[in-house]
ZAMARGU-4260 file (C-alpha; in steps of 0.2 Angstrom, whole numbers, plus 5000, padded with zeros to 4 digits):
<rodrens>
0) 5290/4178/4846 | 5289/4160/4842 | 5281/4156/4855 | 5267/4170/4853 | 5267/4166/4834
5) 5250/4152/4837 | 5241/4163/4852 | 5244/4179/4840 | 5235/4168/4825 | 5221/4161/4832
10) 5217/4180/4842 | 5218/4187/4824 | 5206/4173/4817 | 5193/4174/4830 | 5194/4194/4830
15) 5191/4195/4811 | 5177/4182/4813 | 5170/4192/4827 | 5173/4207/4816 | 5164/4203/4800
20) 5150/4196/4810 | 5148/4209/4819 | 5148/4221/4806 | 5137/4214/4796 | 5122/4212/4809
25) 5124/4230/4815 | 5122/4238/4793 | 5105/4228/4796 | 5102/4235/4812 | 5107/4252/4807
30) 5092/4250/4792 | 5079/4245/4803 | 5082/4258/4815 | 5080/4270/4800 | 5068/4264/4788
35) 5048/4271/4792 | 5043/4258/4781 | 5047/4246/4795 | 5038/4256/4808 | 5023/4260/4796
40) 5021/4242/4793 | 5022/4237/4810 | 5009/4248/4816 | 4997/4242/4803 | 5001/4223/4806
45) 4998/4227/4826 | 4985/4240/4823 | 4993/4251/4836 | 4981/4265/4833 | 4967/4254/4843
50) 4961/4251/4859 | 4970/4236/4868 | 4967/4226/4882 | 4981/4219/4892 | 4984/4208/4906
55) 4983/4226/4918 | 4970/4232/4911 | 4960/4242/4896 | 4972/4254/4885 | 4961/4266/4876
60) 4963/4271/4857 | 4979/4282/4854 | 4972/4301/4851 | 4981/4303/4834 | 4978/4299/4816
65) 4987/4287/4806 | 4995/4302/4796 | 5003/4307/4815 | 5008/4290/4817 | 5019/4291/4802
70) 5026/4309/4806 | 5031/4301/4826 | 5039/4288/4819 | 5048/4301/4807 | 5052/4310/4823
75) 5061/4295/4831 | 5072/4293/4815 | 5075/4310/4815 | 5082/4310/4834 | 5092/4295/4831
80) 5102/4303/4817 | 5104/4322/4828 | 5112/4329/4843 | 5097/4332/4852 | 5100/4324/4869
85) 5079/4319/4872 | 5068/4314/4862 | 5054/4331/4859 | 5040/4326/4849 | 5023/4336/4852
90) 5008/4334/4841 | 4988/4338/4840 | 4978/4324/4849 | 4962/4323/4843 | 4953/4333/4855
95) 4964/4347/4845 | 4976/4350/4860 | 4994/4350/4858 | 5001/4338/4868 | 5017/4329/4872
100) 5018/4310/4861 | 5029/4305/4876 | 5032/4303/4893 | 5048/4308/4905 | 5050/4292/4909
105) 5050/4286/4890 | 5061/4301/4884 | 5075/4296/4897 | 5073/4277/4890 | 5074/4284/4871
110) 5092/4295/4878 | 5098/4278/4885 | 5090/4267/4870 | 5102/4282/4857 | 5116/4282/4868
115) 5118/4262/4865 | 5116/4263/4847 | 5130/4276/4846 | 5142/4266/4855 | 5136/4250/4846
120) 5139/4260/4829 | 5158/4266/4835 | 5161/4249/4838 | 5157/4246/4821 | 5166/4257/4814
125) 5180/4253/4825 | 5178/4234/4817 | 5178/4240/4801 | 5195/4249/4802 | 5203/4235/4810
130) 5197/4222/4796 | 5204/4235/4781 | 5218/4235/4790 | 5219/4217/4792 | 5216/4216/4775
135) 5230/4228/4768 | 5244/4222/4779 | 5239/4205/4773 | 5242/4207/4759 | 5256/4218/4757
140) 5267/4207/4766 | 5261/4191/4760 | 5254/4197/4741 | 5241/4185/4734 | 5245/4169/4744
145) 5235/4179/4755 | 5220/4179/4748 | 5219/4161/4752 | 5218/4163/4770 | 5206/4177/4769
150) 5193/4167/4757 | 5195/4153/4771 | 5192/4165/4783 | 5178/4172/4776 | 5169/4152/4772
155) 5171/4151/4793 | 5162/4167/4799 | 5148/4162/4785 | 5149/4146/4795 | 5148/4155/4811
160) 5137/4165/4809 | 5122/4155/4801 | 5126/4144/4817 | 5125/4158/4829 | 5107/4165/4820
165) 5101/4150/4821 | 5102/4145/4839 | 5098/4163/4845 | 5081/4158/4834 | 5079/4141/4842
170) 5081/4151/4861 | 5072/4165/4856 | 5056/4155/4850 | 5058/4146/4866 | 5060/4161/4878
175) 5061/4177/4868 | 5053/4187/4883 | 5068/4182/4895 | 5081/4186/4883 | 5074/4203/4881
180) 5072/4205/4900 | 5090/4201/4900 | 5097/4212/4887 | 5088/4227/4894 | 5096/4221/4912
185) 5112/4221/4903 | 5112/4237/4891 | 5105/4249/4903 | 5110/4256/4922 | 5093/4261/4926
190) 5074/4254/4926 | 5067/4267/4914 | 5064/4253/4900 | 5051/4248/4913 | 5035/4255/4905
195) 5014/4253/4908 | 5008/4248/4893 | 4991/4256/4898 | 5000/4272/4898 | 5014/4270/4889
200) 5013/4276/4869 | 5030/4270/4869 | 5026/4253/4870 | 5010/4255/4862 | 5017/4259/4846
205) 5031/4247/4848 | 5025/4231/4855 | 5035/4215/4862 | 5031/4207/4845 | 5037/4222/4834
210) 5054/4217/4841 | 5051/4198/4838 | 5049/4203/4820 | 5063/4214/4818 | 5076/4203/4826
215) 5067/4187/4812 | 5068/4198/4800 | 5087/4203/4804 | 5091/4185/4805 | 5084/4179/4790
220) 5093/4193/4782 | 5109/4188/4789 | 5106/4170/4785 | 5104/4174/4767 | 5118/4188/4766
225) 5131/4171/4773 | 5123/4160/4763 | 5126/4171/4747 | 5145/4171/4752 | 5147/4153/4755
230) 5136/4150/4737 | 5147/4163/4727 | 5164/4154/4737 | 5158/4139/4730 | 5154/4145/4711
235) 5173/4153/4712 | 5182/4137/4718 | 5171/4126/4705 | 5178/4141/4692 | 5195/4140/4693
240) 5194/4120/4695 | 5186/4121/4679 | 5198/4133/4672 | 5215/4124/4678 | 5205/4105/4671
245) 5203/4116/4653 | 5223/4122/4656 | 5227/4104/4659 | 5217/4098/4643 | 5227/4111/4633
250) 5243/4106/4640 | 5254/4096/4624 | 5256/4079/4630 | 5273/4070/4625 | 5274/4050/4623
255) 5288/4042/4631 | 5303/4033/4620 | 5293/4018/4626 | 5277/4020/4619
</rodrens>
């Protein structure tokens, strides 16, 4: 036991750093997956409603109005948050048909793209159990001495994680393309994330540089939700510094037989 006491320590610490960092970037992700007025706005800044011309070729305008485009992003949030296994989203096109927004092809990506996110999401939970957990075993057996370890802790995984944002941001303005080759490689069995973006609504609506956005935006949001820890760690300590200085100055003082 003793001798397992050290390994034992250093797992827990990494795996409560791991935790809370984790945790934290997937409550971000979670709200951009469902907020439309993430998709709205990124289909205005990218004006995904008009003709586009791409290194394959000329993609014509999308055959819906705006107002659909609102609804199909609706739709995907809608699907994300069921138990539909794909992805059924049908709508007027312009010429008054109804037609299908999606491809096969892009329905079997979006079952792969939900299935991700719901293992991603029980991990989380998972994460969260284990660091209330943590937390009550703490300090129940150690009372408020633990509170200590736990605030020191927390000042490393503030630490950490600003770190890890920040060198994902250096290698993502330097090759954000290949890293996203690469997670798609390593999230999914299958080539279906493979689209044409001539014919592909799918990636016409959601560009490579929607994606950039999203993960600056989620970076920047994690950046300032670690740096607001480590601000109000700071105010706490300088608090009760101040506080034990005032308890100090109250203190009687006694002269010696001396003086």
């Amino acid at each position: 036991m003793i001798i397992l006491d050290k390994p034992f320590r250093i797992l827990y610490k990494v795996l409560f750093i791991f935790s809370i960092t984790f945790i934290a970037t997937l409550f971000l992700v979670r709200i951009a997956f469902n907020s439309l007025d993430w998709y709205d706005n990124g289909f205005d800044r990218h004006r995904v409603y008009e003709a586009k011309q791409y290194a394959g070729g000329y993609a014509e305008k999308l055959p819906f109005t705006r107002i659909q485009l609102s609804e199909i992003a609706l739709d995907i949030i809608s699907y994300f948050n069921s138990e539909d296994e794909f992805l059924d989203v049908k709508k007027q096109n312009i010429n008054g048909e109804i037609v299908n927004v999606f491809t096969q092809r892009e329905i079997d990506h979006m079952k792969d793209v939900k299935n991700l996110l719901e293992f991603l999401y029980r991990i989380q939970e998972g994460l969260i159990i284990y660091v209330m957990l943590v937390l009550t075993v703490g300090f129940f057996m150690s009372g408020g001495g633990y509170a200590r370890q736990i605030i020191s802790l927390i000042n490393i995984t503030s630490y950490f994680a600003i770190s890890l944002v920040l060198l994902f941001g250096v290698i993502s303005s330097i090759a954000f393309n290949q890293l996203f080759i690469i997670f798609h490689q390593l999230s999914f069995s299958n080539d279906k994330w493979i689209l044409n973006p001539l014919t592909s609504n799918l990636i016409r609506l959601f560009p490579t540089q929607f994606w950039v956005e999203s993960a600056t935006l989620i970076g920047m949001l994690l950046i300032l939700f670690f740096v607001s820890i480590l601000l109000s760690l700071y105010i706490i300590k300088w608090w009760i510094y101040l506080k034990q200085k005032e308890l100090e100055n109250r203190a009687p003082k006694y002269l010696s037989p001396e003086s």
